[in-house]
C-alpha positions as CSV (number, residue, x, y, z in Angstrom):
1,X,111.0,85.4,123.3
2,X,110.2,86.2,120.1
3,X,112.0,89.6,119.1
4,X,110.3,92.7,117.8
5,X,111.2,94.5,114.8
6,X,110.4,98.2,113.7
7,X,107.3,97.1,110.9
8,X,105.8,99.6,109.4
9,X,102.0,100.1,109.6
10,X,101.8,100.6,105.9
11,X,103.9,98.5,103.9
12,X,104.6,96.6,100.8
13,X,104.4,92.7,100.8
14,X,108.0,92.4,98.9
15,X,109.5,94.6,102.1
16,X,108.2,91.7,104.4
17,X,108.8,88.2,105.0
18,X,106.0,87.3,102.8
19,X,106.3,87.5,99.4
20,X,102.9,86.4,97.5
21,X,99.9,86.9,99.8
22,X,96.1,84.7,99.7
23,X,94.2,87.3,97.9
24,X,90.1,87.1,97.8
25,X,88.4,88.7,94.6
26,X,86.9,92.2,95.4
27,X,83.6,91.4,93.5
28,X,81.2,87.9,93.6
29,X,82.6,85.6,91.3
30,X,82.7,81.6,90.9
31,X,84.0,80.9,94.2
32,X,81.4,82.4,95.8
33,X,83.0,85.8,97.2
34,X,80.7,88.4,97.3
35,X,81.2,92.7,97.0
36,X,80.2,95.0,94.9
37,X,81.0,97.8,93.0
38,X,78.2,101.0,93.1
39,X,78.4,104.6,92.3
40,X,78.0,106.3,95.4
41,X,76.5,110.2,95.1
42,X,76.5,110.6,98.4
43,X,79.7,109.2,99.3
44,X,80.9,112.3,101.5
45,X,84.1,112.4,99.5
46,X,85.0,114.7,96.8
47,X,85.8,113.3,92.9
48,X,84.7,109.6,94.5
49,X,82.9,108.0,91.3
50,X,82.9,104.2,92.4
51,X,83.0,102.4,95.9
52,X,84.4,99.1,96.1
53,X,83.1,96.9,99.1
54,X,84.5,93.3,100.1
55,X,83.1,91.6,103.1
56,X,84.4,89.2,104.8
57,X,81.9,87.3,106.2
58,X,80.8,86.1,102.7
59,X,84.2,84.5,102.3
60,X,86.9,84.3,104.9
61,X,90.8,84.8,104.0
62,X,93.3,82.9,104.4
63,X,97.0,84.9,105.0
64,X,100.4,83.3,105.0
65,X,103.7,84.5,104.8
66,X,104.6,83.0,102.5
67,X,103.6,82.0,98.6
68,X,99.9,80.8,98.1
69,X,97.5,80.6,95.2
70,X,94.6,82.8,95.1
71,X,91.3,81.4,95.8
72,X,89.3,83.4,92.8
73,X,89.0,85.5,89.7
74,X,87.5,88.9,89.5
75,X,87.5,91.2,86.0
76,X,86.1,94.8,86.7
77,X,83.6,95.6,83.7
78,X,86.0,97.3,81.1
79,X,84.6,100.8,82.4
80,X,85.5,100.3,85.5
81,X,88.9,98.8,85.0
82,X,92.3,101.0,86.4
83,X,90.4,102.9,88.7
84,X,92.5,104.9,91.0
85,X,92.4,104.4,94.4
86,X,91.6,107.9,96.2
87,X,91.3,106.3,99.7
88,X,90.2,103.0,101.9
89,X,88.9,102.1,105.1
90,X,88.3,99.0,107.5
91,X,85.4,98.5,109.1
92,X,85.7,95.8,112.2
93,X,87.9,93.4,110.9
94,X,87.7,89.9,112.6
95,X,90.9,87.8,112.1
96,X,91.6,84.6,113.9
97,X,95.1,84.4,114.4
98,X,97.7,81.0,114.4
99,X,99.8,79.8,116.8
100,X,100.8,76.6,114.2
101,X,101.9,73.1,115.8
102,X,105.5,73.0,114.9
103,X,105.9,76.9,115.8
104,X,108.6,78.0,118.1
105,X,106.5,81.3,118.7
106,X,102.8,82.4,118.2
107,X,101.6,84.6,115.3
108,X,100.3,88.4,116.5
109,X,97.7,90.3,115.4
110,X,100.4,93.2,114.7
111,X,102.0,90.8,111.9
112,X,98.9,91.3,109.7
113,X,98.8,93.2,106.7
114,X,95.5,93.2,104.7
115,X,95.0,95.5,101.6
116,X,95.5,95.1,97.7
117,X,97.0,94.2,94.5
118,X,98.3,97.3,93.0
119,X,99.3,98.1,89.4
120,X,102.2,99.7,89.8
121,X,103.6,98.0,93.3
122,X,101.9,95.1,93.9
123,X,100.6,94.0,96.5
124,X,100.3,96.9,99.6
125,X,99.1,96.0,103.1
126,X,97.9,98.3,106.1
127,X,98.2,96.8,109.9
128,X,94.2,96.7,111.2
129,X,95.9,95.9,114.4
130,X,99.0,98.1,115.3
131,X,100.9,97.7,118.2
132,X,98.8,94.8,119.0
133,X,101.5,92.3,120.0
134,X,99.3,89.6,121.1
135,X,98.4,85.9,120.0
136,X,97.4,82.9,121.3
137,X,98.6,81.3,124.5
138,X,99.5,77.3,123.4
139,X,100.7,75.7,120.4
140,X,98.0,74.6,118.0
141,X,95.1,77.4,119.2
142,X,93.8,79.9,117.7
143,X,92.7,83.6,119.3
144,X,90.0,86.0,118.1
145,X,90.7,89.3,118.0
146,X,88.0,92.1,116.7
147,X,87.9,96.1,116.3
148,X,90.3,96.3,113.4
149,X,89.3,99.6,112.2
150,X,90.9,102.2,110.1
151,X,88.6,105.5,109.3
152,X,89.3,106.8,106.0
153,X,92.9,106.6,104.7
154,X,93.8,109.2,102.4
155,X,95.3,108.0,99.4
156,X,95.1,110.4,96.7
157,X,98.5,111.9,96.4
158,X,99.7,111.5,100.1
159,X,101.9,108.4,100.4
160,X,105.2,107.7,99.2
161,X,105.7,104.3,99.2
162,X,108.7,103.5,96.9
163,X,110.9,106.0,99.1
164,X,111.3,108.3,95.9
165,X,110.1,111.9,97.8
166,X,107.4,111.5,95.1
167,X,103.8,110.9,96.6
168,X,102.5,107.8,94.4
169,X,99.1,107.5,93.0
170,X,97.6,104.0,93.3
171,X,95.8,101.9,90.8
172,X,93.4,98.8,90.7
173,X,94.8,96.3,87.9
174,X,93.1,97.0,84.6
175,X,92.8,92.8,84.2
176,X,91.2,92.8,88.1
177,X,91.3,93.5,91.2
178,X,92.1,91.6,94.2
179,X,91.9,91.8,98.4
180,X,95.4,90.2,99.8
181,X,96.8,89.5,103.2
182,X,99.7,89.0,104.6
183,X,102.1,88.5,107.5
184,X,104.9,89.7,108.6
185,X,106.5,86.9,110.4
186,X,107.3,83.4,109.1
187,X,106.8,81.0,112.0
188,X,108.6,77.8,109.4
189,X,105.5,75.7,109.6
190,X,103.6,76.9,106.1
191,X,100.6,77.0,107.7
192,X,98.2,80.1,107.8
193,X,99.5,82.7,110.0
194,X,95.6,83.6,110.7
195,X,92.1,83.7,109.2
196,X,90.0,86.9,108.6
197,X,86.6,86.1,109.0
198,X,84.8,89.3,109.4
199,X,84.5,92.6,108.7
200,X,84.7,94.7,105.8
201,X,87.2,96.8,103.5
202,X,86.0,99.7,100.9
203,X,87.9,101.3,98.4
204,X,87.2,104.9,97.2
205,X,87.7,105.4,93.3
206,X,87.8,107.2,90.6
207,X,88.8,106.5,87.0
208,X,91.9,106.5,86.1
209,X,93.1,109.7,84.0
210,X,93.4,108.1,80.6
211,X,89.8,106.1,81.3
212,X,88.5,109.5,82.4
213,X,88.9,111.8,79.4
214,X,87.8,108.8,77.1
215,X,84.3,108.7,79.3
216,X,84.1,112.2,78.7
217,X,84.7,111.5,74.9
218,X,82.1,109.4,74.6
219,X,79.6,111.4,76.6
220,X,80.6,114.1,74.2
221,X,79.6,112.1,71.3
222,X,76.5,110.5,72.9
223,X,75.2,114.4,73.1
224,X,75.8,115.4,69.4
225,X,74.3,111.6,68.2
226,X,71.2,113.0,70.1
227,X,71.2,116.2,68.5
């Protein structure tokens, strides 16, 4: 039986088994993956200036628990680039989960962690699937499972993920941005723990401090040029 350890919901990938996770780019790009980033005025959450939407049904994930390369580029137009991250969600996320030939036990829906490459910590993952300790029944199957959902998870100045006392503020890499995955449990074949297939995961955004008082700089500007 496999054994069940205390894994936290919201984690970082360098706490876990895995490493490196499969990351997907955020926006469409040469491979094909498509999102977008839009300015959303109606949003329904305060100081939100961007959105940032990847769906997985345009280009499904690999995850691993161990270290992979990533399967495209993104580069956030420069005005967009270090956005801060005031919040995310999930909407029905769709992940076929592994259990490998050559495993002793199956991979569970639990195990996942799917979220992204931060600036400051790397890459962060949140469970779509918590206490869902289920996976496939044989050796070399896969299982379905749907209804990963997370309503909006507050961000902006609540979490304290480097165990400092200090809530942490979280960024999108100025050079790009990038979805990951990740598992939890290492099953020894090096084989994908699972596939997500569907669903999708927004960010909520604003610009980062620095980026912010330089837009209003130049707006400033742009007013007396047209005086």
């Amino acid at each position: 039986m496999k054994i069940l350890t205390a894994a936290m919901v919201l984690g970082l990938a360098g706490t876990a088994i895995a490493k490196d996770p499969s990351s997907a780019t955020l926006l469409s790009s040469a491979s094909g993956l498509n999102g977008q980033v839009i300015n959303p005025q109606a949003s329904g959450f305060a100081g939100v200036r961007y959105t940032a939407v990847y769906d997985f049904a345009s280009g499904s994930l690999d995850y691993f628990a161990g270290s992979v390369p990533g399967v495209g580029t993104l580069s956030f137009d420069p005005a967009g680039a270090n956005l801060r991250i005031l919040g995310m969600e999930f909407s029905n996320i769709q992940t076929e989960v592994n259990w490998n030939a050559g495993a002793t036990f199956e991979n569970w829906a639990s195990e996942l962690r799917l979220g992204w490459d931060d600036a400051n910590f790397g890459i962060i993952g949140i469970a779509p699937y918590p206490g869902v300790n289920d996976g496939p029944v044989a050796p070399g199957t896969s299982q379905l499972f749907t209804g990963g959902n997370l309503p909006f998870f507050d961000l902006d100045g609540t979490v304290d993920i480097d165990g400092d006392t200090i809530p942490d503020d979280f960024f999108m890499p100025a050079s790009g941005a990038t979805v990951g995955a990740f598992s939890t449990y290492n099953d020894g074949t090096g084989q994908p723990a699972g596939t997500i297939v569907g669903g999708t995961i927004t960010f909520y955004l604003v610009p980062a401090p620095g980026a912010a008082a330089l837009m209003g700089l130049a707006g400033l500007a742009a007013v007396r040029r047209r005086r």
